[in-house]
TORVODREN-266178 format. One record per residue: residue in one letter; x, y, z of N, C-alpha, C in turn. Coordinates in steps of 0.1 Angstrom, whole numbers, padded with zeros to 4 digits, always signed. Atoms other than C-alpha are relative to their C-alpha. Layout:
<gulos>
aXYZXYZXYZ ...
</gulos>
This chain:
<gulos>
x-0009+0010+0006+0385+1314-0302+0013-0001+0008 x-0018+0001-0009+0415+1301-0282+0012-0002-0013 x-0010+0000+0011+0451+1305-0301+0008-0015+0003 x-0017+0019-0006+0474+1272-0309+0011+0004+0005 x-0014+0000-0006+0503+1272-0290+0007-0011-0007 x-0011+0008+0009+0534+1255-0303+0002-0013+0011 x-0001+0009-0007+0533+1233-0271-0013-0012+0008 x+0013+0010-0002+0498+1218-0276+0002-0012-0007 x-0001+0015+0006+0497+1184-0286-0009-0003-0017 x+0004+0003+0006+0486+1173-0313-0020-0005-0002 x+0012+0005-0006+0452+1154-0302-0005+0014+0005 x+0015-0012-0010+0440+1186-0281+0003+0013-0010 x+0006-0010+0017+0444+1209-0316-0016-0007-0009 x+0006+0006+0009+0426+1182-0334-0016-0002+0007 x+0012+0001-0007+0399+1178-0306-0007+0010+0000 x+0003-0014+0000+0392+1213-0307+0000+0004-0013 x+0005-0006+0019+0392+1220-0344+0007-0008-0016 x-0003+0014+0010+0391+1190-0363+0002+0005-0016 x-0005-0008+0012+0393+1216-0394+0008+0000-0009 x-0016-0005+0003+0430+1224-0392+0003-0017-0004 x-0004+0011+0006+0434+1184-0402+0012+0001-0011 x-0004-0004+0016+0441+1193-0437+0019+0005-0004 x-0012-0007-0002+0473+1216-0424+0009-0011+0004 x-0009+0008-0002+0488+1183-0410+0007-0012-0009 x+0001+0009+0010+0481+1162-0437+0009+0002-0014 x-0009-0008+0010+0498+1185-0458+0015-0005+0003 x-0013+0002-0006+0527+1183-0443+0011-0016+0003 x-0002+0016+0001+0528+1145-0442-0002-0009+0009 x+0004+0008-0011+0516+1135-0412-0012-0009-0003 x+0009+0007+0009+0491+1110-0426-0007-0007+0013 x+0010+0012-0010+0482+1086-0390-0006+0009+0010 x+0004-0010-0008+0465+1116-0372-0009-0005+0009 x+0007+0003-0007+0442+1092-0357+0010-0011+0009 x-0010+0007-0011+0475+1071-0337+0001+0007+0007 x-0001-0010-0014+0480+1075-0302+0019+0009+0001 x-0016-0013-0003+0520+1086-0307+0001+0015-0011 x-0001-0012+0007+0512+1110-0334-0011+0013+0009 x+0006-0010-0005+0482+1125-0311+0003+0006+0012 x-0007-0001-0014+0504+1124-0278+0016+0016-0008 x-0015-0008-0001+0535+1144-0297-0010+0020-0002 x-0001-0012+0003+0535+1187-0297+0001+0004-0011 x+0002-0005+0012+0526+1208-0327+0015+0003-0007 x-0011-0003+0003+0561+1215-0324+0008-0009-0006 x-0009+0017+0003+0576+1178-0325-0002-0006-0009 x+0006+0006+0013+0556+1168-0351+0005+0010-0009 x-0005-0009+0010+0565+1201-0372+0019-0006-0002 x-0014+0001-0002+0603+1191-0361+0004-0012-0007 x-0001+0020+0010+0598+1152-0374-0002+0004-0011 x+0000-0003+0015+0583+1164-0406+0009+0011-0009 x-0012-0011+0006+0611+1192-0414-0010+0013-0003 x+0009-0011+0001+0582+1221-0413+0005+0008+0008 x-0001-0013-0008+0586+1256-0396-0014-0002+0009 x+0011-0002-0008+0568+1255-0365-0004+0013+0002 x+0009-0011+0001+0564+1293-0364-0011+0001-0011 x+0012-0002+0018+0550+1294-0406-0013-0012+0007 x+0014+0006+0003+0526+1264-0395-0010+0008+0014 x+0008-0010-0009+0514+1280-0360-0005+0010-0008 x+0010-0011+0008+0504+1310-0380-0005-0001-0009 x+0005+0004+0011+0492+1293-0411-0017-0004+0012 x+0011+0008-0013+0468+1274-0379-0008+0016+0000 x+0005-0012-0008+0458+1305-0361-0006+0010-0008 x+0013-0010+0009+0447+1327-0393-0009-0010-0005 x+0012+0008+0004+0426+1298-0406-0010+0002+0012 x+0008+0002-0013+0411+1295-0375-0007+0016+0003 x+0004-0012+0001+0408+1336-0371-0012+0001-0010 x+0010-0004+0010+0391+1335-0407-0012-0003+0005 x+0013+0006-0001+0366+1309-0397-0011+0004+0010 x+0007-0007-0010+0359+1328-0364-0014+0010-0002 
</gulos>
């Protein structure tokens, strides 16, 4: 299993583990299928929606551990 980085885009999380959705959706990002929300960083998007990009990176990365 490869780890998310905070400087992956959005689109190439979601391409790779269409799963973690749920975690974005939460958060309020609702148009996950537009090209400027799949073009921005896990980070920029955590930074737009007022989220902790460390808490969500590791909320990401143990889901993804579990599922391993």
């Amino acid at each position: 299993m490869a780890t998310i980085e905070k400087d992956m885009t959005i689109g190439e999380i979601l391409d790779a583990h269409m799963e973690v959705a749920p975690f974005f959706l939460e958060m309020g990002m609702h148009c996950l299928g537009c090209p400027a929300s799949r073009g921005e960083t896990l980070e920029q998007a955590c930074y737009v929606h007022g989220v902790d990009a460390d808490e969500m990176l590791e909320r990401i990365n143990a889901a993804l551990a579990q599922d391993a």
